[in-house]
Residue, then its C-alpha position, 0 to 999 in steps of 0.5 A: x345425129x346423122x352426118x351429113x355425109x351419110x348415105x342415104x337409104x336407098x329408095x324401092x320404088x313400088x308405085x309402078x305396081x299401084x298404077x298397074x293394079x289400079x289401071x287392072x281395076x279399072x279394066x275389070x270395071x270395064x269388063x263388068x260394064x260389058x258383061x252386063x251389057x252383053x247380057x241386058x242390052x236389047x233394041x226395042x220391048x220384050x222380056x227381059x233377058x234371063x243370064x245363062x249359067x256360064x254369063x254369071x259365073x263369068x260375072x262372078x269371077x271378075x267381080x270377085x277377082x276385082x274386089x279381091x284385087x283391090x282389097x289386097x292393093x289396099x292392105x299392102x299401101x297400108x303396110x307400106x304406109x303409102x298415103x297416096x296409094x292409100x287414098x288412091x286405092x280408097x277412091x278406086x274402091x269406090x268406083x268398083x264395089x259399087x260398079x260391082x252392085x249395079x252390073x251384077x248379073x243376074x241383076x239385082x232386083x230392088x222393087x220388093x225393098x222399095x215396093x213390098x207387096x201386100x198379101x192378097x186378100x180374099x172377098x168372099x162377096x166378089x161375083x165374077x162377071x162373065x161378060x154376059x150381063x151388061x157393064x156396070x149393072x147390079x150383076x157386073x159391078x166395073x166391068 
């Protein structure tokens, strides 16, 4: 039984470094959003860009830097037993590690899972056409 005069247990109050770590996270998101942005974006058709060194170590670090940070603020609500930093921090690492995936630079190249090519077969019947004999004859079959 406590008395009902007991002082209370006096209350830390750390909610002040789980709003600026998550507005921390939020800023390196923003930052590979950039990243990738200024790496990628073109007006207009052409090849598309090649990220130099320096671009992906740069993307590296704060990709790294984002989900280190995130991963710690989300052991330490656990160890704090802080439901609501615990959530907070479950639902910003939803937004990071996938903002991670698709602004990764270079990017992430998915058409071989999707697409897989199919080993080229050889024919042995193939004639080339030179352009010398007539489309579509016995000779120059399609062109």
């Amino acid at each position: 039984m406590t008395e009902p005069n007991a002082p209370a247990r006096p209350v830390r109050w750390t909610g002040g470094v789980d709003v600026l770590v998550a507005v921390t996270l939020l800023a390196l998101v923003v930052a590979m959003f950039y990243q990738w942005l200024s790496v990628y974006f073109q007006l207009g058709y052409g090849p598309r860009p090649v990220p130099s060194a320096s671009e992906t170590v740069a993307y590296r670090i704060t990709a790294g830097v984002a989900i280190a940070l995130g991963l710690t603020g989300f052991v330490f609500a656990i160890r704090r037993r802080r439901r609501i930093a615990i959530v907070g921090y479950l639902l910003i690492g939803t937004l990071v590690i996938p903002s991670a995936l698709l602004f990764a630079v270079p990017t992430i190249d998915v058409t071989p899972l999707i697409h897989p090519q199919q080993p080229a077969v050889e024919n042995d019947d193939y004639v080339p056409c030179y352009g010398d004999e007539p489309v579509n004859t016995p000779g120059c079959a399609g062109g």
